[in-house]
C-alpha positions, -999 to 999 in steps of 0.1 A, spaced: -617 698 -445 -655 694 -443 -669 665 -421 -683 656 -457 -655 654 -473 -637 633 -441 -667 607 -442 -659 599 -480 -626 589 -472 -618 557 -465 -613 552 -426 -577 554 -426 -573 581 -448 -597 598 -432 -583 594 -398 -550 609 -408 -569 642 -414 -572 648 -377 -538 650 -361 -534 634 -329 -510 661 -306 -484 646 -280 -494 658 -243 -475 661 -211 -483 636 -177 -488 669 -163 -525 671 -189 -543 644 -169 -550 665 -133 -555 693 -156 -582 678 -173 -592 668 -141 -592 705 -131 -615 715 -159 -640 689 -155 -643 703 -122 -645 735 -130 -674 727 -156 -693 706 -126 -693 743 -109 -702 763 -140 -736 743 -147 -740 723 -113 -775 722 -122 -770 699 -154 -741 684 -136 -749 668 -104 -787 660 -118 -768 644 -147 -751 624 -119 -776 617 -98 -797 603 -124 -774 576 -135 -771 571 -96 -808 564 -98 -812 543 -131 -776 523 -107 -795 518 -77 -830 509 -91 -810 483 -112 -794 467 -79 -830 466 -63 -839 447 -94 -817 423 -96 -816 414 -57 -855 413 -64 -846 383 -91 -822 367 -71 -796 374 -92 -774 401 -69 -745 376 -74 -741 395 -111 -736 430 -91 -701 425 -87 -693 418 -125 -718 446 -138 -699 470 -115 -667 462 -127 -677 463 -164 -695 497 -157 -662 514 -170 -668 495 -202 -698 515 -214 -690 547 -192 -681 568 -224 -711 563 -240 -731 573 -206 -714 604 -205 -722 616 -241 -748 642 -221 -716 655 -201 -694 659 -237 -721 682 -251 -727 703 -216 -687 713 -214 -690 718 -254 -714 741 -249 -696 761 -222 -669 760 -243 -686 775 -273 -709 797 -245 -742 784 -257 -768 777 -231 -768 752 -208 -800 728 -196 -806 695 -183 -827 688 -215 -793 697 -238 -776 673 -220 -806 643 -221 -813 646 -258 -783 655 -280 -781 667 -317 -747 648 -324 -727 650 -357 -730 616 -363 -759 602 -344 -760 567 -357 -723 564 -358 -726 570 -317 -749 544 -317 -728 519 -333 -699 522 -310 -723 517 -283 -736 487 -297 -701 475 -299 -696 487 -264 -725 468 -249 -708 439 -270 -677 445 -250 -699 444 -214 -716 415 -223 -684 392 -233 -672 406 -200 -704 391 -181 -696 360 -202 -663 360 -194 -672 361 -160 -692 332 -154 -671 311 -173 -641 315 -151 -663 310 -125 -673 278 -138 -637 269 -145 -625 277 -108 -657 267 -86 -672 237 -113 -709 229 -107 -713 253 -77 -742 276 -77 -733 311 -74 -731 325 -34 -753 349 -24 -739 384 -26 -723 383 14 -710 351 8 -692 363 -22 -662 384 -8 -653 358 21 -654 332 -9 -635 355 -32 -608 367 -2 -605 334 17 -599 306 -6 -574 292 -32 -602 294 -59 -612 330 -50 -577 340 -50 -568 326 -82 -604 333 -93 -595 373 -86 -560 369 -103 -573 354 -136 -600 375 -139 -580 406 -134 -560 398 -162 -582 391 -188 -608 419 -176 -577 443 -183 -568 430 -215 -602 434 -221 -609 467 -203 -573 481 -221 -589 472 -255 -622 494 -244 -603 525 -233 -577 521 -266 -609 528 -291 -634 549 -269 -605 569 -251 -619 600 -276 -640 591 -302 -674 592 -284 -666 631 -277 -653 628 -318 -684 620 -327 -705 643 -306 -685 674 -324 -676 656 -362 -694 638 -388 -674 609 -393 -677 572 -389 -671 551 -359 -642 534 -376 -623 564 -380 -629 574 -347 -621 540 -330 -586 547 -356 -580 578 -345 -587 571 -308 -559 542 -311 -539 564 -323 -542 589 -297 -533 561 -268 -504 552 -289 -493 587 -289 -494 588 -255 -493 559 -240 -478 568 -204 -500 598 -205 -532 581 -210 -524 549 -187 -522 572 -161 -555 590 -171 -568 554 -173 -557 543 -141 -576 574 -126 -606 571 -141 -607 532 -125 -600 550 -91 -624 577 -95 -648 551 -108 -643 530 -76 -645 558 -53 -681 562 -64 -692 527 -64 -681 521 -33 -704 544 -12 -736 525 -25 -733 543 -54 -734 573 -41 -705 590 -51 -711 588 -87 -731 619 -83 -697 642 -86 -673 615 -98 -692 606 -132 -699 641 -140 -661 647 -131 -647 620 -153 -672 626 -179 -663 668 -180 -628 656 -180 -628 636 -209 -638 663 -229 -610 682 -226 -589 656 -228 -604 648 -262 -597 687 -271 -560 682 -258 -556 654 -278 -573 657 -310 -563 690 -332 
């Protein structure tokens, strides 16, 4: 079936043309596995990719400490998984291309020739939509815990966060509607970015088909979820840092898991 033929479908229909396959709990580390071996196979593109990202991260933390606004750091960096599939669009295409053995260079991975370019962009529009209710989110329960207090500077934060019943409650609320909301993200980007990249179809169909994928698999994919959060941490933490190997890692990963996946 031509991606012509797929687009003229309606979303539904065409969705059903691209069967979803049922995977192991085993698949996850061995995504894991190939992202890593695909950091090692062009660690050129890779870790550059990485530590570019790292770069644009910390230059935007400098900026907003320079505006006094470094009390939106910790909200930005939790909602940094949000947009993290569209980031890593440069990674899909560099592990499709050592897939398909076509050569491999930063400038591949920086400026794409996707299926469906304006189809990408849309689900990054609605991804951006997703970070900014997020932020919104955010400062309302804020609001609705602390009341007219100004937000803390950034190393008054955590004690307030850690050591009160307004934190604490604060931290509990939050977590559960950023997770609802965070759950909703990964159910309709969990593939169809890397769908996209590789098939001319709309964003509908691969939101759909995405869906469908985590309904397939649900256990599967929460626990590919849950590591992605931890990976994800894991490089925040270290100033950043370590988001030279683990975005590339995740990113890699998620390729394969979208080949896995997706027939």
């Amino acid at each position: 079936m031509s991606g012509q033929n797929i687009t003229s479908a309606a979303p539904g229909a065409a969705a059903s043309l691209l069967r979803v396959k049922q995977v192991t709990l085993e698949q996850p580390w061995s995504w894991l596995a190939a992202g890593w071996r695909d950091i090692w196979r062009a660690p050129h593109v890779s870790l550059t990719y990485g530590a570019i990202f790292t770069a644009i991260s910390l230059l935007l933390t400098f900026g907003l400490f320079a505006a006094n606004l470094e009390y939106l750091l910790p909200p930005l960096a939790a909602g940094f998984i949000l947009v993290g599939p569209m980031l890593a669009v440069g990674l899909y295409e560099t592990s499709r291309r050592l897939e398909a053995g076509e050569p491999v260079t930063l400038a591949s991975a920086l400026f794409i020739a996707a299926r469906a370019p304006t189809q990408i962009a849309f689900l990054g529009f609605i991804l951006a939509l997703a970070l900014l209710a997020w932020m919104r989110l955010a400062s309302l329960l804020f609001a609705l815990f602390f009341g007219t207090l100004d937000f803390p500077p950034l190393e008054q934060i955590l004690p307030l966060l850690f050591f009160s019943w307004e934190g604490l409650s604060l931290l509990i609320v939050g977590s559960v509607f950023g997770g609802i909301i965070a759950a909703g993200v990964f159910a309709i980007s969990a593939v169809s970015v890397p769908l996209l990249l590789i098939r001319d179809i709309d964003a509908i169909t691969a939101m759909l088909i995405s869906v469908r994928a985590v309904r397939r698999n649900f256990l599967v994919l929460a626990l590919w979820a849950w590591l992605i959060a931890v990976l994800t941490g894991f490089g925040l933490i270290p100033g950043f840092l370590g988001m030279i190997v683990t975005f590339p890692l995740v990113g890699h990963a998620t390729w394969h898991a979208c080949r896995d996946l997706v027939e």
